[in-house]
N, C-alpha and C positions, 0 to 999 in steps of 0.2 A: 904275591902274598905268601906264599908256601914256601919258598925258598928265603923270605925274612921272615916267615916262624920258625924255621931250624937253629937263626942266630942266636947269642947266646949274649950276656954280657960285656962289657968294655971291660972288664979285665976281674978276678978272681975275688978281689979286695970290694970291689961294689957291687959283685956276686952276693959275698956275704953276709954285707951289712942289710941288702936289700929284701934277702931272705928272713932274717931279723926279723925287717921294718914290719915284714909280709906275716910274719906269726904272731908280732905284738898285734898287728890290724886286726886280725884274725879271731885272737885270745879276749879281744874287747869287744868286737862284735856278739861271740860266744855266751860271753859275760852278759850281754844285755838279755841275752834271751835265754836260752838254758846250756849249760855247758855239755858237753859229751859223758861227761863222768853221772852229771847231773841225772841226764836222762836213764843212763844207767841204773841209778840209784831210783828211781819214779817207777821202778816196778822190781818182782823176784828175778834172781836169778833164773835164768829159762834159756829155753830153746834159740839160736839165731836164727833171725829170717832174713831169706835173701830175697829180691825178687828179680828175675831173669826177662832181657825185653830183646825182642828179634830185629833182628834187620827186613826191610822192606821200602825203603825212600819214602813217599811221603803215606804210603799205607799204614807208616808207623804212627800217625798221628795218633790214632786208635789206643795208643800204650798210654794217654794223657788221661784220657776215660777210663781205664782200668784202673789208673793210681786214684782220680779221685774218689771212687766207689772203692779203696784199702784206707785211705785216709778217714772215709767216714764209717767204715768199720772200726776202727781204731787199730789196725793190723801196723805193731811196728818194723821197720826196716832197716835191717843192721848190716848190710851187703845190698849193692846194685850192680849187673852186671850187664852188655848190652852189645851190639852188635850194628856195626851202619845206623840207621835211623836210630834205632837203640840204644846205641851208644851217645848221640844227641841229647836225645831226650835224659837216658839213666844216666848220663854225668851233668847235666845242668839239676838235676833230682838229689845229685849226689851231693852240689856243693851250696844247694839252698834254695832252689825254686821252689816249693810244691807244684802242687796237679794244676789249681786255680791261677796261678802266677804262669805259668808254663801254656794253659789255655789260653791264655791274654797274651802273650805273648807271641805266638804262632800264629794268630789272628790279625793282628796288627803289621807282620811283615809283607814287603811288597816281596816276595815268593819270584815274582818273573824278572826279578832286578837281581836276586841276592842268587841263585840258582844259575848266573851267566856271569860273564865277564865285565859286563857294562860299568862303565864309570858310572859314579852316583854325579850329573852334570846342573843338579837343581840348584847350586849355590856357586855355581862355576861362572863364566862369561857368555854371553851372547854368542859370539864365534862358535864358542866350543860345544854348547846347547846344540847350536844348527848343526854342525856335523855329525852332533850323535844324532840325529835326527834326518840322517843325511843316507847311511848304509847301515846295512844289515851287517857285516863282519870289520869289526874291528883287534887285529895283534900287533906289536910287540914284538921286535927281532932284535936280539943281540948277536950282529955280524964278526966272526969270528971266536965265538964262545960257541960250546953247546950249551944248547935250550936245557936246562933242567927241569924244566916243567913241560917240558912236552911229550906227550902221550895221553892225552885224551885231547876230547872239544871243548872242554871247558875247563880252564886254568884253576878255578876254585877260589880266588882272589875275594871272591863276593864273602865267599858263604869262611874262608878262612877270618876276614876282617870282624865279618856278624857274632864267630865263636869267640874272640877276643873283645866284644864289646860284651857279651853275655859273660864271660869268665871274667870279669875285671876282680880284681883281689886274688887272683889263683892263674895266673899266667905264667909266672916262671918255674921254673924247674921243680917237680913236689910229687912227693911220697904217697899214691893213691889211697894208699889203706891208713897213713899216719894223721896227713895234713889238709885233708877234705871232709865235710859233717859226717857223711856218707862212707865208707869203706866203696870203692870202685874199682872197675876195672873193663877193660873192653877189648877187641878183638881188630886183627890188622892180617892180612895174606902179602908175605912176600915173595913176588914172582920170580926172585931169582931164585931159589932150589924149593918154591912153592909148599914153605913153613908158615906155618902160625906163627903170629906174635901177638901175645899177650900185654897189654899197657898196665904194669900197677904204679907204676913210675914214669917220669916227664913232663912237659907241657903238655896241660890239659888240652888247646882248642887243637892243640899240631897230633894231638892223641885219637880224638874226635875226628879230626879232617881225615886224617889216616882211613881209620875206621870205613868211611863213608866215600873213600875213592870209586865209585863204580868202575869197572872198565871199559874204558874208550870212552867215557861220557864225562869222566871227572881225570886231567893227569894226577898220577902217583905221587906220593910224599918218601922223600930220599932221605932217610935217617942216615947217616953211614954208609954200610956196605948194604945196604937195604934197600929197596925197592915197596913200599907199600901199597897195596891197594885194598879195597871194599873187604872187610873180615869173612863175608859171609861165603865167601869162596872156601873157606875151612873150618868156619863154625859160625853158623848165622844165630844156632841159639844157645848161648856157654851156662849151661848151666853145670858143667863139669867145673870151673872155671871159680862160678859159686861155691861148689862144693869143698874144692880146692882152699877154700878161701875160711871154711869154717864154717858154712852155712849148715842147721839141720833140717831147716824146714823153706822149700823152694817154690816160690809162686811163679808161676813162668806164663807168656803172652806172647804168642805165635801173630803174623798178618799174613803168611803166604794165602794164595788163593786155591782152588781147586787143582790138581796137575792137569796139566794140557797137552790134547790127543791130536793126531794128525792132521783133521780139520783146519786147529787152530794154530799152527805154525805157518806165517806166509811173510810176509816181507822180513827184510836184514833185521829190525829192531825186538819182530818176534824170534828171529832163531837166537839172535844174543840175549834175550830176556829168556830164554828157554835155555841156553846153556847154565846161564848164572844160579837156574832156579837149581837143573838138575845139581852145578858141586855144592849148594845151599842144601843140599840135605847130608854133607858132610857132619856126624854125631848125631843128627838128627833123630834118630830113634836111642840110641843109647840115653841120650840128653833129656827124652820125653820120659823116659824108664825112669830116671831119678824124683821127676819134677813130684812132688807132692799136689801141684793143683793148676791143671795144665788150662789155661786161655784161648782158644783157636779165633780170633775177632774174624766176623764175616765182610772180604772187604769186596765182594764179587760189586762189577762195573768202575773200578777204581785200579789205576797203576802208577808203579813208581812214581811215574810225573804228576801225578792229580794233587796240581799243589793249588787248585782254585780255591776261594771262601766258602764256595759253598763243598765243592768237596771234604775240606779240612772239617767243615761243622758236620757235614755226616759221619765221617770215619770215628772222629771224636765220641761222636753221640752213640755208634755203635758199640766202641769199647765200652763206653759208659754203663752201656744198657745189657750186652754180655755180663760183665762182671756182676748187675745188679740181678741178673739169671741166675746168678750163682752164689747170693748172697747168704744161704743157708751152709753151703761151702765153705765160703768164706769167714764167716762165725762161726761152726766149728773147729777152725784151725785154728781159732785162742786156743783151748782145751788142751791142744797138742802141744800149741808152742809152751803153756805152763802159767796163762792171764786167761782172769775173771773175764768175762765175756762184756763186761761192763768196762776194763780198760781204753783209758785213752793213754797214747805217748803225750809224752811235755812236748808240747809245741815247739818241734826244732826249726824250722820253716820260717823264713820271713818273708814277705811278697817284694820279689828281686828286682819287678821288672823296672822298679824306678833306677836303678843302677843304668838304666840306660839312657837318663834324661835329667837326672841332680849331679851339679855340677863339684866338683870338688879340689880341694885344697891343693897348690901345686907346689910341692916343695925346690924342684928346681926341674933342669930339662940336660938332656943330653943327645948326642947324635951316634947314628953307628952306621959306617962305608958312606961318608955323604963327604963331598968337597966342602971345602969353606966357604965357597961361594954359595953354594947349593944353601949351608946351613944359614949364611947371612940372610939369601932371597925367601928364606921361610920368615925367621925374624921380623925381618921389614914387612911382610905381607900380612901377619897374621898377630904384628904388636906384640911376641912372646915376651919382652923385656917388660911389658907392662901390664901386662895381666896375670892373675894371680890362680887364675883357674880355670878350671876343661871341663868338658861335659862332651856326648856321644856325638853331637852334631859336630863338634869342634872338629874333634879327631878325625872323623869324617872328612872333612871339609881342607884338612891339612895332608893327607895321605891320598886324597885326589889329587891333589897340587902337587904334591910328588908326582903322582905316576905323569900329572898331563902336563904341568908347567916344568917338573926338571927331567921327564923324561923318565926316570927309573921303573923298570919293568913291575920291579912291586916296593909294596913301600907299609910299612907295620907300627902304629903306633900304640906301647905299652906302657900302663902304668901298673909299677910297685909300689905298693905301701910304705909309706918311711914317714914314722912320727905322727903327726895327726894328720900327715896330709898323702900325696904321693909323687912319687918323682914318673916325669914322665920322661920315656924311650922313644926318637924317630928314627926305627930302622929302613935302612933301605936294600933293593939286591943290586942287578946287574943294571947300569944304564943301558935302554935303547938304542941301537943304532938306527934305527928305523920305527916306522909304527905304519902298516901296511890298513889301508881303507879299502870294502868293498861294496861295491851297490848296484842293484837292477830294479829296473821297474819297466812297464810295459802301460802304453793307454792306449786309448781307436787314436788319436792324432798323432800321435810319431811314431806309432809301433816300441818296439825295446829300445832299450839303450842302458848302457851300463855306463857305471863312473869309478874310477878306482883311483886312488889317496896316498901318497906318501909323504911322511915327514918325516924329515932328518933332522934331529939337533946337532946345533955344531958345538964344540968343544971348544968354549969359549971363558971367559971370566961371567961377563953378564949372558944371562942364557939367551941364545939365539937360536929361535928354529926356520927351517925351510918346507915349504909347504907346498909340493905338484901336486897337479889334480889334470885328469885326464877325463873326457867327457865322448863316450862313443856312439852315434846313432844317428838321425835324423838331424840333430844339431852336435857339429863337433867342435869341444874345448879342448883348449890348454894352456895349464893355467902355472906360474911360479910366480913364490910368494916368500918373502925375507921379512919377517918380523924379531924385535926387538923386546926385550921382556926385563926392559932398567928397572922398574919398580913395580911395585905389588899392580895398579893397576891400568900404566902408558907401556901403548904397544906400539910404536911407532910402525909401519909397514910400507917397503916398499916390491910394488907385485908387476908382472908383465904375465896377460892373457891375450892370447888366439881364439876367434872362433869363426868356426867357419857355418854361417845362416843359411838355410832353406826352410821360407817362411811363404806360408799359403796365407794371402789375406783374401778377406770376405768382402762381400760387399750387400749390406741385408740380407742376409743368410747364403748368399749363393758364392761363389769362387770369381773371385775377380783376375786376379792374378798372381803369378810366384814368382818370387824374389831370390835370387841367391847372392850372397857376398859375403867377402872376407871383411869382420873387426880386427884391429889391432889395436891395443889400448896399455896403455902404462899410468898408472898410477904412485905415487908417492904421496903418504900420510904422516906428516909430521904429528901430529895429533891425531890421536887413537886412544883414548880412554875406555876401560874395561872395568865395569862395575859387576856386580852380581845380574840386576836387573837392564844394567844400564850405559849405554855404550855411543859416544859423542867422536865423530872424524871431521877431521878437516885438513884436504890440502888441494894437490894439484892433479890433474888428469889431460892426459895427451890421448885422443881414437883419431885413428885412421880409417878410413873405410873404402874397401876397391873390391868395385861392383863388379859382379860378374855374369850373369844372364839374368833376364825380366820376361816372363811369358806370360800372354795374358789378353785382359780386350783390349778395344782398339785406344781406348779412353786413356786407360793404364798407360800403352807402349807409347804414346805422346809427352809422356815425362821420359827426359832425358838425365840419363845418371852419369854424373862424373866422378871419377874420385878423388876425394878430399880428408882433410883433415881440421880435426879441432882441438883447440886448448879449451879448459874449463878449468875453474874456478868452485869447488864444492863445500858443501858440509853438512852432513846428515845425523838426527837424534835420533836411536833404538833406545824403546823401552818394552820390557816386558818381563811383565811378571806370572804371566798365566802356569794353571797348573799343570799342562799336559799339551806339548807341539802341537797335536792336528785335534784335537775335543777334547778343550778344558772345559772348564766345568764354574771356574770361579777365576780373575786375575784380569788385566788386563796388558793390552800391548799398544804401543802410538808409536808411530815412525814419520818423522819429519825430514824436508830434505828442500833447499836450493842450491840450484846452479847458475853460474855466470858464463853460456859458452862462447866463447871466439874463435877467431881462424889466427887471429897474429897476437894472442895472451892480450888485447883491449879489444880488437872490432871485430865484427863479422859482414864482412862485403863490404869493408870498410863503412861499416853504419855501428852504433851501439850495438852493443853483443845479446844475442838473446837469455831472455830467465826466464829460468822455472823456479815453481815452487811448487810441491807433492807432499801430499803427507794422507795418513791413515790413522785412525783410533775404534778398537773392539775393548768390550768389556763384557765380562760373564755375569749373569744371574741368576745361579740357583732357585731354582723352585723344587724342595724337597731333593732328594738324593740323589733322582735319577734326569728330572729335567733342566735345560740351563735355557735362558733368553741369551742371546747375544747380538745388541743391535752395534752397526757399526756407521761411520760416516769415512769419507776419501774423497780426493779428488784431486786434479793436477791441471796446473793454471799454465799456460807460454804466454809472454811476455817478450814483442821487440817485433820489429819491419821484416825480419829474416826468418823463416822458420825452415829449418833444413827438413825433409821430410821422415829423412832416419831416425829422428827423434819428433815426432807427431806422436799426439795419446792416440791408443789404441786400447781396447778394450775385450775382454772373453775369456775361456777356461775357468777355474777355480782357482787361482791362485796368482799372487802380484809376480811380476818377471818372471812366469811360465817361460814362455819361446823369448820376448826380446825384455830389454831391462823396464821400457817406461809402461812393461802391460799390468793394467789393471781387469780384476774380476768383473763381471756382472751376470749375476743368475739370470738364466735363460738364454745365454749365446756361448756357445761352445767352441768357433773357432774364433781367430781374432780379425778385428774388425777396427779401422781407423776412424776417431770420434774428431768434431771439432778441438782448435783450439785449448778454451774454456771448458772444464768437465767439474762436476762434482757432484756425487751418487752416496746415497744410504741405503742400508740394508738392515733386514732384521732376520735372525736367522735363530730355530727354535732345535734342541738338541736332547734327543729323546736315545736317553739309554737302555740298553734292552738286557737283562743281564751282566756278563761279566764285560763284554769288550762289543758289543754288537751294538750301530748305533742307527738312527733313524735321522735326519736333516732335513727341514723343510727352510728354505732360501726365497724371502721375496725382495725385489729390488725397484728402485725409484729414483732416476737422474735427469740432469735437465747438462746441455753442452748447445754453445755457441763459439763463432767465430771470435767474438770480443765482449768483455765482464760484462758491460753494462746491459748487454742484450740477453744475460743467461737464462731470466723468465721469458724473456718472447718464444719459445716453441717448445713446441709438444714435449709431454713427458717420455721419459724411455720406460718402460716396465716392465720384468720380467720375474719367473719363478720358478723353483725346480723343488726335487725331493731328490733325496738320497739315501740308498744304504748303504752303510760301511760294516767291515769288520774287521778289525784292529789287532793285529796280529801280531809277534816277534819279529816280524821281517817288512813291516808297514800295513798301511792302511789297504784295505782289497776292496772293491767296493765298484757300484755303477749310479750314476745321475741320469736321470730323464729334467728335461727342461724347456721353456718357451719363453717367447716374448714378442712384446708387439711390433721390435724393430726385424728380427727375421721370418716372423709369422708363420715358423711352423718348429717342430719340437723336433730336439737334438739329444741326440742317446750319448753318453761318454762312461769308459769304462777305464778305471785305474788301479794297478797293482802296483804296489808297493810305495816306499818313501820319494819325494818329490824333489829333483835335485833339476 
């Protein structure tokens, strides 16, 4: 994303007109509400005020509450100047938020989405949902190039897209002090001979992103011969900068915290938060010397990252409440500035944040470093030829499919004003050669194991990728996967996986015996349909399976294992709309699936080939914000004279194809367990939110399984129930289960860290 905000136009001539289009938008927006000249004229000739806002990440939320307690004084603002966080906030202030717009807005972002690298995958496909959902680290290699965006942990892609959704009308190239309500300007460190740079000129969000590079936590922004990073490293509060600028009268708002003494320096994250604070006082007392009416907000128990709702509603409510300490202060400084203490400014402000959600007029479209192909598969995907308008989800939803369906490391989509409507921009940067996957998790029944990802697209006309996937631990995969990407949404796939099983089965709670052997399986899917929710396969499947040790009782070692193989015959429906992988909240998901397996593509031991038929449906229900119902129904039927035992239902853990493919859950048995034939189990499972990410699960379960359908009420029920805590975290779910049931009849503890793969 940062390296397509640097780009510039298709060529000089629609540089120009576009700039135009962008002043006429501008000049009428202006018009509706009060013009600059306007406001001018709405009171004497007087003093300017500027107001000065610091850097701090999200401590700076606090600068939102100081504006609106200047607003309701009626203190007007003729200069903004700002610094990292302050630079956020005093340029979105600058070119038409207020305080109230700006409140709403900050409230409403998902913070742990826009703050990383992550794909936005909620309007994406099924496949690509799972994966994200799969590892903690996901990048982006272009082999043979240097990485321009590398040097920090987080690319900025998120938070680069979100300033270009909030800057819409004011994205290309513009005169800070000329062409924004606001006169602006903000602050940038570059590391190559460790200068200030001052923004009053350029693209606003690529201005802002600059501003707000921390180091090693956000990579640099490369103007040129420049290297940019966090401003605060050479002036975290410009009030010189103001002055500079004409300002006579400076209201300035500080969030650093108390300095911190030797005690409080101890891991890597405190000495580098303790370096940045220390060159953060770069001007720092000269700056304070000018200020006319200095803010110090008190943000103690809060740091840069405190981007939670409820931390955001404190810091807010603190600036709030500071300022309003000071509101005798702040009333005097009309006097000064040269207004009746009764003024108000004209209403220059309009509340923005609908720019992020009204749709608007599309005058035409254009592409910038993209193949023709690339630009046709947007076309066809996304109907560009016959829709006449965008709005923020769109854009969204079209610059994901960039990075993840063509591959391009970043991908930026701008609209200029032109006419009554706008023209929209799809830039792109450097294609991937790669996109590296990483993941761990650890539970009591396999110990760790790690999985790591690669995909390579190949350079092709129709885009084609290849997808390894390596699986290390207690169960070991590998896995290659050739998918097809003809249309917006047939994914044709054909895949060849390894795995090599070491599988402890149970027998009523106790260890019966362990299994080990090699799958080999090949796959080809002529039909693969990819919907947003909804995802329909159907073709052919070849396993092999050669056994390799059986240990165990005496009952056990009396089956004899050969190795074999099968053809099948498949086709499975996903659906799912839920709002959240592992605790949603509201949505639902069903997954249906039959098989036809044989040994020679029609028979199995020369009899009719065996079927299955499996399927699942959950659904959430809301009760108030923090509780959800979520009953569920499953089961899975075999059908035919043969039933090989490698595919027998088996049952346990918390999740469908944990250890082997046909396992299903049931609360209260923890390892896995071979059930009849005939199976099919409901559940009702209750989901208590604790807070921000902390969750509580109570699970109880009810199934009935026989050797053949018509006999499934003749025996006992299966019953079981567990509780759960979880806590939902960046890098997965962390959390322990207690559980029981009346088929192993005593309670089983399981404990899991991280995403389930």
């Amino acid at each position: 994303m940062i390296a397509a905000l640097m780009m510039t136009g298709a060529s000089s001539a629609n540089k120009d007109s576009t700039v135009v289009g962008r002043k006429v938008a501008i000049e009428r927006e202006k018009s509706e509400l009060a013009s600059t000249s306007e406001r001018k004229q709405a009171r004497p000739k007087v003093k300017k005020v500027a107001v000065v806002l610091s850097g701090g990440g999200a401590k700076g939320m606090a600068h939102i509450g100081v504006l609106k307690v200047l607003e309701r004084a009626g203190i007007p603002v003729d200069i903004v100047t700002g610094t990292s966080m302050g630079s956020i906030i005093g340029g979105l202030y600058a070119i038409g938020y207020n305080a109230n717009s700006l409140d709403s807005m900050v409230r409403v972002q998902d913070w742990s989405y826009v703050i990383t690298d992550k794909e936005d995958m909620r309007r994406q496909s099924l496949s690509d949902r799972r994966k994200q959902n799969s590892y903690q680290l996901s990048t982006g290699l272009t082999i043979g190039k240097r990485d321009m965006q590398a040097g920090g942990f987080i690319k900025g892609k998120n938070l680069a897209e979100l300033f270009q959704q909030l800057c819409t009308g004011y994205t290309d190239s513009l005169d800070f002090t000329r062409d924004l309500r606001i006169p602006f300007a903000c602050v940038a460190t570059n590391i190559i001979d460790n200068s200030e740079v001052d923004f009053h000129s350029g693209r606003l969000p690529q201005a802002m992103r600059a501003s707000m590079a921390i180091p090693a936590a956000f990579s640099p922004v490369r103007i040129g011969d420049k290297v940019l990073v966090d401003g605060g490293l050479k002036n975290n509060y410009p009030a010189d900068i103001a002055r500079e600028m004409g300002a006579d009268i400076i209201i300035g708002v500080t969030v650093q915290g108390a300095p911190k003494v030797a005690e409080d320096i101890g891991g890597t994250m405190s000495i580098l938060s303790q370096i940045i604070d220390v060159n953060c006082k770069n001007k720092l007392d000269e700056n304070l010397a000018i200020t006319d009416l200095h803010l110090q907000v008190d943000t103690k128990g809060y740091g840069s990252a405190s981007f939670s709702q409820a931390a955001i509603d404190t810091l807010i409510r603190r600036g709030e409440e500071l300022a309003m300490s000071h509101w005798d202060d702040i009333i005097a400084l009309k006097e000064r500035i040269g207004i009746d203490e009764t003024f108000r400014p004209t209403i220059l402000h309009p509340l923005r944040p609908k720019v992020m959600t009204e749709k608007q007029r599309v005058i035409g479209y254009s592409f910038e470093n993209m193949t023709a192909p690339a630009e046709r598969f947007l076309t066809q995907k996304f109907h560009l030829n016959k829709i006449d308008s965008i709005d923020a989800q769109l854009e969204q939803e079209i610059t994901t499919s960039m990075r993840v369906d063509l591959f391009y490391q970043t991908a930026e989509c701008r609209l200029l004003p032109e006419g009554d409507g706008v023209h929209v921009i799809f830039s792109a940067g450097d294609r991937k050669s790669v996109q590296l996957h990483g993941g761990v998790r650890y539970d009591t029944e396999e110990y760790a194991a790690v999985q790591l990802g690669l995909d390579i697209p190949l350079k092709t006309a129709i885009p084609i990728n290849t997808d390894i996937t390596l699986r290390l631990g207690k169960r070991l995969m590998a896995r290659g996967e050739i998918t097809v990407h003809p249309r917006s949404f047939t994914r044709p796939t054909l895949s060849y996986t390894f795995r090599r099983n070491d599988v402890d089965i149970y027998m009523d709670g106790d260890l019966d015996y362990n299994i080990r052997y090699n799958q080999f399986q090949a796959e080809f899917q002529p039909i693969n349909f990819n919907l947003r929710h909804f995802n329909l396969q159907m073709g052919l499947r070849w396993d092999f399976m050669h056994y390799r040790t059986k240990l165990g009782s005496e009952t056990a070692m009396q089956v004899r294992l050969e190795n074999e193989h099968f053809y099948s015959y498949r086709a499975r429906l996903n659906y799912n709309s839920e709002d959240d992988w592992y605790f949603p909240s509201r949505g639902s998901r069903f997954k249906a699936e039959y098989a036809y397996l044989t040994d020679n593509f029609a028979q199995l031991d020369d009899k009719p080939g065996m079927s299955e038929v499996n399927g699942n449906w959950r659904t959430s229900f809301s009760i108030g914000s923090r509780f959800t119902l979520q009953p569920m129904l499953y089961g899975r039927l075999l059908f035919g004279s043969t039933m090989p035992p490698v595919f027998g239902n088996t049952i346990g853990g918390d999740w469908f194809g944990h250890y082997v493919e046909q396992q299903m859950p049931f609360a209260g048995i923890g390892n896995m367990e071979y059930v009849d034939h005939q199976f099919v189990a409901a559940q009702l499972q209750a989901q208590q939110r604790i807070g921000s990410n902390s969750y509580v699960l109570l699970r109880v379960a009810g199934a009935q399984q026989s050797q053949y359908l018509k006999e499934l009420l003749d025996h006992h029920t299966l019953l079981g129930g567990q509780i759960a805590y979880y806590y939902n975290t960046i890098v997965g779910p962390v959390g322990a289960t207690i559980g029981y049931s009346n088929r192993t009849k005593k309670p089983y503890f399981f404990l899991n860290l991280g995403y389930e793969f």
